[in-house]
C-alpha positions in Angstrom: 19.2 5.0 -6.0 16.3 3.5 -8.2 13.5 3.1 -5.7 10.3 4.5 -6.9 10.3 7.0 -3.8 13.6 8.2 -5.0 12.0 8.9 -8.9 8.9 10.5 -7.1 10.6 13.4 -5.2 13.1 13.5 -8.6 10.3 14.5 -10.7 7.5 15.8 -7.7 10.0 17.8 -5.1 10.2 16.8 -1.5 7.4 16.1 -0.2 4.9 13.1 0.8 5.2 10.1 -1.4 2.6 8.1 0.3 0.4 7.1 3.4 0.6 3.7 4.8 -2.1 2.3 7.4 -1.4 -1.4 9.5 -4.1 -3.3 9.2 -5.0 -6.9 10.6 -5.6 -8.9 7.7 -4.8 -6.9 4.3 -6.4 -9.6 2.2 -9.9 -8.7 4.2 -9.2 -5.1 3.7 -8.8 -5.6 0.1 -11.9 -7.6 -0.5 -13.9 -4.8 1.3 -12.3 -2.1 -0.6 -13.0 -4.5 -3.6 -16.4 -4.6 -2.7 -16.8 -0.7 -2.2 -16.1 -0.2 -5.8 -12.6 0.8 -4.9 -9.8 1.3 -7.6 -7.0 -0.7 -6.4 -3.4 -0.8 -7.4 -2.9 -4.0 -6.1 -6.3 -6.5 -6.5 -4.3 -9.3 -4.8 -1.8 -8.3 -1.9 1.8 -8.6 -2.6 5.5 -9.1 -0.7 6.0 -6.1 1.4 9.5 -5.2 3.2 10.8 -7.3 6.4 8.1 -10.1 5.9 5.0 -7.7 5.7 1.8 -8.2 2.9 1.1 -5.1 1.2 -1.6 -3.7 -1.3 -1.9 0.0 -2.2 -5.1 2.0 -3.1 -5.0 4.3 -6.7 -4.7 7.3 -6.1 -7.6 8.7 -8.4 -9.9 6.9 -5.4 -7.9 8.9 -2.8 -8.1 12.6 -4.4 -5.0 12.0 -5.5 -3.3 10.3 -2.3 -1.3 7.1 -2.7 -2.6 4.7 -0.1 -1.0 1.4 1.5 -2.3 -0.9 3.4 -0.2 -3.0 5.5 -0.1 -6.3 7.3 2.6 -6.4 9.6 4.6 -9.8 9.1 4.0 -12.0 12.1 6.2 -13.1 14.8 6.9 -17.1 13.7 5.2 -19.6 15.9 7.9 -21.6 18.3 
């Protein structure tokens, strides 16, 4: 009832809330955005659902598109 996807489509409408992309290694992806000049939401990457390491892009980088980048968590090592 309070997730942030929830508020967006409250005050927005339906619609997309945001796009997410799997990458390999987010904290690589982030130091290359960094490195770009990118406006970043996230300049370090942070706890993402089920295990995964997430870092979103601004939107005023994206023409107004929210971007995530996502590292999928990994299967643990037996």
């Amino acid at each position: 009832a309070d997730s942030s996807v929830r508020k967006y489509i409250a005050k927005h409408g339906p619609g997309i809330h945001h796009i997410a992309f799997n990458v390999a290694n987010v904290e690589t992806a982030v130091a290359r955005l960094k490195a770009m000049s990118v406006k970043l939401i996230d300049d370090t990457p942070r706890a993402g659902k089920e295990g995964s390491r997430v870092a979103f892009i601004h939107p005023s980088a994206t023409q107004g598109i929210l971007f995530e980048l996502v590292e999928p968590a990994r299967p643990e090592e037996e």
